[in-house]
C-alpha positions in Angstrom: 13.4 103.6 167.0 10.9 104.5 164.2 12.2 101.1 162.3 11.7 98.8 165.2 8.4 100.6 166.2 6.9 100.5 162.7 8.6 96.8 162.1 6.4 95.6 165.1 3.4 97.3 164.7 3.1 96.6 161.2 2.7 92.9 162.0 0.4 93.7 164.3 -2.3 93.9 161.7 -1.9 90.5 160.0 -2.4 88.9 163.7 -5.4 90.8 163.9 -7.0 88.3 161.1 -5.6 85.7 164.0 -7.6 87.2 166.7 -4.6 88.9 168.7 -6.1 92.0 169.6 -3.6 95.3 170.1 -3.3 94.8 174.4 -2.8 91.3 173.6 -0.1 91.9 170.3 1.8 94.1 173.1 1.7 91.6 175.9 3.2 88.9 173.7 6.0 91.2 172.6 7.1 91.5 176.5 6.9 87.6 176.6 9.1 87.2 173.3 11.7 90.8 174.1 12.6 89.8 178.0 13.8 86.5 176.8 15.2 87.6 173.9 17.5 90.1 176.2 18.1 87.8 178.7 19.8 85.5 175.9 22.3 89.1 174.7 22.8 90.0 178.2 23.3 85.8 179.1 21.1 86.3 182.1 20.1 82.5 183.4 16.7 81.6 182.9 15.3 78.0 183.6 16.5 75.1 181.7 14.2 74.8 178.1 13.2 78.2 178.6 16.1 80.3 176.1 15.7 82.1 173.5 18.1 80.0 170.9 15.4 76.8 171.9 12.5 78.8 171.2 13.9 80.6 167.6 15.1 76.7 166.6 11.3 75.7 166.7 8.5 76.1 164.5 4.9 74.7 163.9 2.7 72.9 166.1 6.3 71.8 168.0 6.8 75.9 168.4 3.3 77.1 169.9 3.2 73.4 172.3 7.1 74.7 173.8 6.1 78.0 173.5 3.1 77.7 176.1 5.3 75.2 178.5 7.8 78.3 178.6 5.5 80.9 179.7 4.1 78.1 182.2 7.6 78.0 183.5 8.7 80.9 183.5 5.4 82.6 185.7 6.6 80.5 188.5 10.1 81.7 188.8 10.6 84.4 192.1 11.4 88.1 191.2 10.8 90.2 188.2 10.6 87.2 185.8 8.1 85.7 187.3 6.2 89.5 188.0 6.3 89.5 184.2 5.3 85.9 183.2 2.6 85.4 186.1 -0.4 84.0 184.4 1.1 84.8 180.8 -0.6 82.4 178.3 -0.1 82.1 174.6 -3.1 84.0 172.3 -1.6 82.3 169.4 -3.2 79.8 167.2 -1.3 79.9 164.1 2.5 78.9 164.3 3.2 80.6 161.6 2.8 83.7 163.0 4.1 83.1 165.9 7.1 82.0 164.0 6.9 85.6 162.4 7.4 87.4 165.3 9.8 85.4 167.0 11.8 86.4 163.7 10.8 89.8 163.8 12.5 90.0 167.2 15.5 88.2 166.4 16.5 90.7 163.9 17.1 93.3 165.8 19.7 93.2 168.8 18.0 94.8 171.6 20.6 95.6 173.8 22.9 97.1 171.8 20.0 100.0 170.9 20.5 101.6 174.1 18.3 102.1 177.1 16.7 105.0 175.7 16.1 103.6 172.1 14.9 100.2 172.8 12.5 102.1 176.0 11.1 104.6 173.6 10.5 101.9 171.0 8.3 100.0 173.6 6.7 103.2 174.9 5.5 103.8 170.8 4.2 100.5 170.9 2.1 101.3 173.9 1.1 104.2 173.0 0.1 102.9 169.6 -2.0 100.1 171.2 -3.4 102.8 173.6 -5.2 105.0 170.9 -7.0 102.1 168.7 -9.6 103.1 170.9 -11.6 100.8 173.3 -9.6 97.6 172.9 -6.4 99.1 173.6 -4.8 99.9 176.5 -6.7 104.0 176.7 -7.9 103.0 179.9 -4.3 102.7 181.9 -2.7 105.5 179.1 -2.3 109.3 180.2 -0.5 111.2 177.5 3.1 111.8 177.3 3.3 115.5 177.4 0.4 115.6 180.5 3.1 113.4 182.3 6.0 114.9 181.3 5.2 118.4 182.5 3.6 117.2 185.7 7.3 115.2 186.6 8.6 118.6 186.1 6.9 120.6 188.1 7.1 118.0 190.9 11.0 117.0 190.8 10.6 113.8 192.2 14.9 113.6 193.0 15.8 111.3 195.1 19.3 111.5 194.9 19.8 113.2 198.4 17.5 111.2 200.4 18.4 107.6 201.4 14.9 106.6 202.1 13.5 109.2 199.3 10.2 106.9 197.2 8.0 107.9 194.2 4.9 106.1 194.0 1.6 105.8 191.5 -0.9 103.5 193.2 -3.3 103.8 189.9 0.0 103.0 187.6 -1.4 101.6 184.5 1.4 100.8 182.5 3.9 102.6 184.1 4.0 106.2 182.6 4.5 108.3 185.5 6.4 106.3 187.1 9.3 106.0 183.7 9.1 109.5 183.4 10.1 110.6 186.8 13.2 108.2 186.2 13.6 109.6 182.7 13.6 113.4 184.7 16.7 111.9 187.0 18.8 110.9 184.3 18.2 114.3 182.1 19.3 116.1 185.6 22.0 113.7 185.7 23.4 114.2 182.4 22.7 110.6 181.3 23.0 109.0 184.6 25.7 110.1 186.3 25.7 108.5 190.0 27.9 106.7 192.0 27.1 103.2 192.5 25.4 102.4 195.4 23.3 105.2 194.9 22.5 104.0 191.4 21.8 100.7 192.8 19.3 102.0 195.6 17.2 104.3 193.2 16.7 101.6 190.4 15.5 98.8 193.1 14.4 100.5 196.0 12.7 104.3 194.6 9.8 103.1 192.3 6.6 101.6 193.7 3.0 100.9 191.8 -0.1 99.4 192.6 -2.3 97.8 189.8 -5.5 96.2 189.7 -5.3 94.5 186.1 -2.8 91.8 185.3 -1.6 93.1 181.7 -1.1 96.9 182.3 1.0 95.7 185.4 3.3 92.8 183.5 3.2 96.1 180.8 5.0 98.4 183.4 7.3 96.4 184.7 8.5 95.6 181.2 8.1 99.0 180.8 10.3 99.8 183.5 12.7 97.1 183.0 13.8 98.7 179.7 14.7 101.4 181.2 17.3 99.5 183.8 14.5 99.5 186.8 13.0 97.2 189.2 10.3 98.7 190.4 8.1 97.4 193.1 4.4 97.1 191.7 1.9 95.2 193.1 -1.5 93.5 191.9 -4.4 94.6 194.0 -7.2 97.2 194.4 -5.1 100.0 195.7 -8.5 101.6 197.4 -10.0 98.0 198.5 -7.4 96.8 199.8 -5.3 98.1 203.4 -2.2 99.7 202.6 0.8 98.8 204.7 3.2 101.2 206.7 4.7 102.1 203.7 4.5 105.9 203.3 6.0 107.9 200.0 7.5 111.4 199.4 5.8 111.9 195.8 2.6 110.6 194.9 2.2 110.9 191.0 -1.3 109.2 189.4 -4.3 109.5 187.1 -6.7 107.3 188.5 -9.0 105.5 186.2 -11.8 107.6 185.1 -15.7 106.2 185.6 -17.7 104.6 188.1 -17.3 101.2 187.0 -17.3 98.6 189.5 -17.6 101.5 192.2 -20.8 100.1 193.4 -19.9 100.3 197.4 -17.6 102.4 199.5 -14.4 100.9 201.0 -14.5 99.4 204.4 -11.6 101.7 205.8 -11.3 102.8 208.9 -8.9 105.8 207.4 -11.6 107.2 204.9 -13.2 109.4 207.1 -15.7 110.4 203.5 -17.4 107.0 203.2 -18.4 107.1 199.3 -18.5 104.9 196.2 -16.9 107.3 193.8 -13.4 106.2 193.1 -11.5 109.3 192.2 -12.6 110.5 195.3 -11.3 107.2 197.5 -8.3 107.7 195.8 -7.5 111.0 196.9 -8.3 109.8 200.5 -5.5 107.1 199.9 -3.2 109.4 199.2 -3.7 111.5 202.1 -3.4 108.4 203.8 -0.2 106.9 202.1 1.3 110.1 201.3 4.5 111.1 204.1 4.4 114.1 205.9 5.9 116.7 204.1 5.4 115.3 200.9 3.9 115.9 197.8 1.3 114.8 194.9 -0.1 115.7 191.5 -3.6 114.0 190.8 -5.7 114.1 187.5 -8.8 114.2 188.4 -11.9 114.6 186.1 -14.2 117.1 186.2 -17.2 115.7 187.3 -15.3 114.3 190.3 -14.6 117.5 191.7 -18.4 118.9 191.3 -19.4 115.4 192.5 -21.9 115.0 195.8 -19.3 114.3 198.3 -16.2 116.6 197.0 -16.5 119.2 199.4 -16.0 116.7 202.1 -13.1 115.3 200.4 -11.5 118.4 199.7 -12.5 120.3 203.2 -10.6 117.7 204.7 -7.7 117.9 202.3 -7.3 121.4 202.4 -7.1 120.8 206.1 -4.1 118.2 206.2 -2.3 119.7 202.9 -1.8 122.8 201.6 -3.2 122.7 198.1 -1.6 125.2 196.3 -1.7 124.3 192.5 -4.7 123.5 189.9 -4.5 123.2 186.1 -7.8 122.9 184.5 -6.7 121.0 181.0 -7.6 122.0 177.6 -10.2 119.5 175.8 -9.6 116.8 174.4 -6.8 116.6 176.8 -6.9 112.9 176.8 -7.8 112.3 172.8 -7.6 109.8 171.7 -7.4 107.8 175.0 -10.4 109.2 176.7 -12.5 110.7 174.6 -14.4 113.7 176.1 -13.3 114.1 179.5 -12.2 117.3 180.9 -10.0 117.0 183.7 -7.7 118.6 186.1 -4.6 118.3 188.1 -4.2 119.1 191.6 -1.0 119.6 193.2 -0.7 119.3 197.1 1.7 118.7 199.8 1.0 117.4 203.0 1.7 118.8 206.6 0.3 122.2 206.4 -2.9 123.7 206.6 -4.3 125.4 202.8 -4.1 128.9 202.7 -4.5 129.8 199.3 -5.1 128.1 195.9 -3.6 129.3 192.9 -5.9 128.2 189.6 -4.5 128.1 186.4 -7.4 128.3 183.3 -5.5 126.2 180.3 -8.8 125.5 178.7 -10.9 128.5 178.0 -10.2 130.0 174.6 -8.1 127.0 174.0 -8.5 125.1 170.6 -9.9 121.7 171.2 -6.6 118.7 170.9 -7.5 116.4 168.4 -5.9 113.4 167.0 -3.8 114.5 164.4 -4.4 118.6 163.8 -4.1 119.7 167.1 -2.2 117.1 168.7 -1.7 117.6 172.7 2.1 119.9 172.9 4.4 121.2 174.9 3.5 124.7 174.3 -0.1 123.5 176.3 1.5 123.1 179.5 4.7 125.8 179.0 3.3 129.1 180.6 1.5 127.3 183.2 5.4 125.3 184.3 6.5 129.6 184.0 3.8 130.0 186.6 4.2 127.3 188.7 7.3 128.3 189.3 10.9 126.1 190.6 9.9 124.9 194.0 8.0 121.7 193.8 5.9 122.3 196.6 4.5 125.3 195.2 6.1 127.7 197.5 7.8 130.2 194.7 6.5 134.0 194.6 3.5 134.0 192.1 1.7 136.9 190.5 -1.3 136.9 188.5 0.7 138.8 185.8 3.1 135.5 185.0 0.3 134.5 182.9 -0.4 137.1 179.5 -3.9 136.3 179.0 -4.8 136.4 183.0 -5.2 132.3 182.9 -3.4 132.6 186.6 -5.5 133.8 189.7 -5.2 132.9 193.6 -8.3 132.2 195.7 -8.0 132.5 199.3 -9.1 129.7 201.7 -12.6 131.7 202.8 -13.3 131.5 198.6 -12.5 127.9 198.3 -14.6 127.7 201.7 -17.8 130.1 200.6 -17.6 127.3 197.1 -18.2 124.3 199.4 -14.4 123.6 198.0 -15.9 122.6 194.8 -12.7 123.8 193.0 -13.7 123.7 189.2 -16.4 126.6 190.0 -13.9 129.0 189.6 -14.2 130.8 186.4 -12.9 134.4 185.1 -12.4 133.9 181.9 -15.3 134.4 179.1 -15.6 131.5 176.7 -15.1 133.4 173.3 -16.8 131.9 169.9 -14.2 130.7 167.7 -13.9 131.7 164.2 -13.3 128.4 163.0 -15.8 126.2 163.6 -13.7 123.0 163.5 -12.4 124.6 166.8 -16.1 124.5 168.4 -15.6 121.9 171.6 -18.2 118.2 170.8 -21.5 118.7 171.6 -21.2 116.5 174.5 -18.3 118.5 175.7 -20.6 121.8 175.8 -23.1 119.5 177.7 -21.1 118.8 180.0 -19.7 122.2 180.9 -23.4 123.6 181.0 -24.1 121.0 183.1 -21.3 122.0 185.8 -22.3 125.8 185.6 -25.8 125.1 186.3 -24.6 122.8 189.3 -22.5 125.8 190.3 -25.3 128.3 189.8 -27.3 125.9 192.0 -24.7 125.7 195.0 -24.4 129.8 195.0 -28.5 129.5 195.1 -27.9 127.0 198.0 -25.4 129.5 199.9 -27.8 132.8 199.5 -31.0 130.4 201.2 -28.8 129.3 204.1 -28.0 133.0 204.3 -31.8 134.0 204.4 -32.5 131.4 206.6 -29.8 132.5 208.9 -30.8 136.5 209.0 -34.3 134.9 209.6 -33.5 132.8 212.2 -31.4 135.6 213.9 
């Protein structure tokens, strides 16, 4: 995997000089790999279109057929035209288009195995993802993050015929691979009968996208892995959802307030505000089935922002949000640098009683790139404390967690807070001996900036106090 990975991404570099940036190095990859599989697996495509016609060409001949095959090819129904809608060439050079056509031949793809050849084009995305902001760190959440998420949330759909997992912000498909990736390790490798093999890879998956490449990204994404999914291209919070409902909502929606400049015209918001995260989370509620469940990362500053406690009040209401993980910095290094974030885990069709908060960031060593990369052991106690049921309904103590990270806050707390659920703190921020530990300046900004907004809402709740006694 290492080989192909390093192979492809080595070449990467000389296009550069060619003006191929790293998102656009990737997407002509998933142009070049699905043909080149459909030829081993001699799956039909359109006449001209094949992979022997392409490799037999080079120069200006090459990058003219070239172009006419993605033309083609985007027009088809299904997947291959999901993939190839709008694809253009970003080559100008045949040569190195001829390159990378070799490069590809070399190695036969289907004979790696579904979980070589996936990995290999995870790498790739992952690679493209931390060259900062012309890669694909926008629609990336790390690995790890997703991976211990998917296990606290077992989405298994094994024993359900109608049983859907769902990420309407799905960038380029992460959560949505590793809750498949958590079937077959539960499976031993896969081990289903047919039919219901057939149903989860076509009918379990669903997306919703609002950029063209990160979308063409996951299916390919998804396709390596054996799956159709069902992801569409529109503005999941814009746009009206159908009757489709789903029993595990999975997503990181993007971070920022870019292009947030008006609130959606939904007559299912009942919070009418321009701050995405926050419209998101009312999407869910609204697309989510009853009885089901979702994990949501959500950035700080969204859940100390104007209109939260609306949000939340009504959330706490219709779910019972039982779980939230405040993440260590640098969480999402190199991706996102210098957001602190969250997840919230909820299920819906029960009123909140109590919220158990889980403090993985105090006292934590900052993640960095390379010396303190984002691990397993981050996320390991708080899985211990989470606990087996997926809907957060396992016996909990405070004690499951060593260094008293784990505490439970009843309903009235969350209430008496304005439901403003990162201004629950415990722990003491200790300074670190090392300095190289010390969080970025504009990290320590930002946290001084959300305790004097919490100091400021406790102000706000002692003055409608006095003016009550007053009053009375």
């Amino acid at each position: 995997m290492s080989d192909v990975v390093g192979k492809l991404w080595g070449f990467c570099h000389t296009l550069r000089h060619d003006g191929v940036d790293y998102g656009d190095y990737i997407e002509q990859i998933t142009y070049l790999l699905f043909l080149k599989m459909a030829s081993e697996r001699e799956i039909e495509v359109p006449a001209g279109c094949e992979w022997e016609k392409l490799r037999a060409r080079a120069g200006t001949e090459l990058t003219d057929h070239y172009i006419e095959v993605l033309r083609t090819l985007g027009k088809q129904p299904g997947i291959l035209g999901d993939i190839y809608a709008g694809a253009q060439s970003r080559f100008s050079d045949p040569v190195n288009l001829k390159k990378l056509v070799n490069l590809i031949d070399e190695t036969e793809w289907t004979a790696l195995g579904v979980d070589v050849k996936a990995h290999a084009y995870e790498g790739l995305l992952e690679k493209a993802a931390s060259e900062g902001k012309k890669g694909a760190g926008q629609y990336f959440t790390p690995r790890v993050l997703i991976q211990s998420i998917v296990r606290c949330m077992k989405p298994d759909p094994r024993g359900n015929p109608s049983f859907t997992v769902a990420d309407p912000a799905c960038g380029t498909g992460g959560f949505l691979v590793a809750a498949y990736e958590w079937l077959i390790e539960q499976t031993k490798g896969g081990a289903l009968d047919r039919e219901t093999s057939k149903r989860i890879r076509r009918k379990t998956y669903f997306g919703t996208e609002l950029v063209a490449r990160p979308r063409r990204l996951a299916l390919m994404n998804m396709y390596l892995h054996g799956v159709e999914p069902h992801i569409e291209l529109q503005d999941a919070i814009y746009t009206t959802p159908g009757s489709t409902k789903y029993d595990v909502i999975l997503a990181n929606p993007p971070f920022g307030t870019k292009g947030a400049n008006q609130a959606p015209d939904r007559d299912d918001f009942t919070v009418e505000t321009s701050n995405k995260q926050l419209n998101f989370v009312q999407h869910f509620l609204t697309v989510l089935k009853p009885g089901g469940r979702a994990a949501v990362v959500l950035p700080d500053n969204c859940l100390f922002a104007d209109q939260a406690g609306e949000v939340f009040k009504i959330l706490t209401e219709d779910c019972n949000l039982h779980t939230v993980i405040r993440l260590p910095r640098g969480t999402f290094t190199p991706y996102s640098q210098g957001v602190n974030a969250n997840v919230v885990f909820f299920a819906k069709g029960e009123p909140t009683s109590k919220v158990w908060i889980y403090d993985g960031r105090t006292n934590v060593a900052g993640i960095t790139k390379k010396g303190r990369p984002l691990a397993m052991k981050h996320f390991a106690e708080f899985e211990k404390c989470y606990g087996d049921d997926p809907n957060g309904r396992t016996k909990r103590k405070p004690s499951d967690s060593k260094e008293d990270r784990w505490r439970c806050f009843s309903i009235q707390e969350i209430r008496e807070k304005d439901f403003k659920l990162v201004g629950f703190k415990w722990l003491k921020e200790e300074s670190p001996d090392d300095l190289d530990e010390m969080p970025e300046p504009d990290e320590l900004a930002a946290d001084a900036t959300l305790d004097l907004k919490g100091a400021l809402a406790d102000l706000e709740q002692v003055l409608k106090l006095l003016e009550q006694e007053a009053g009375a």
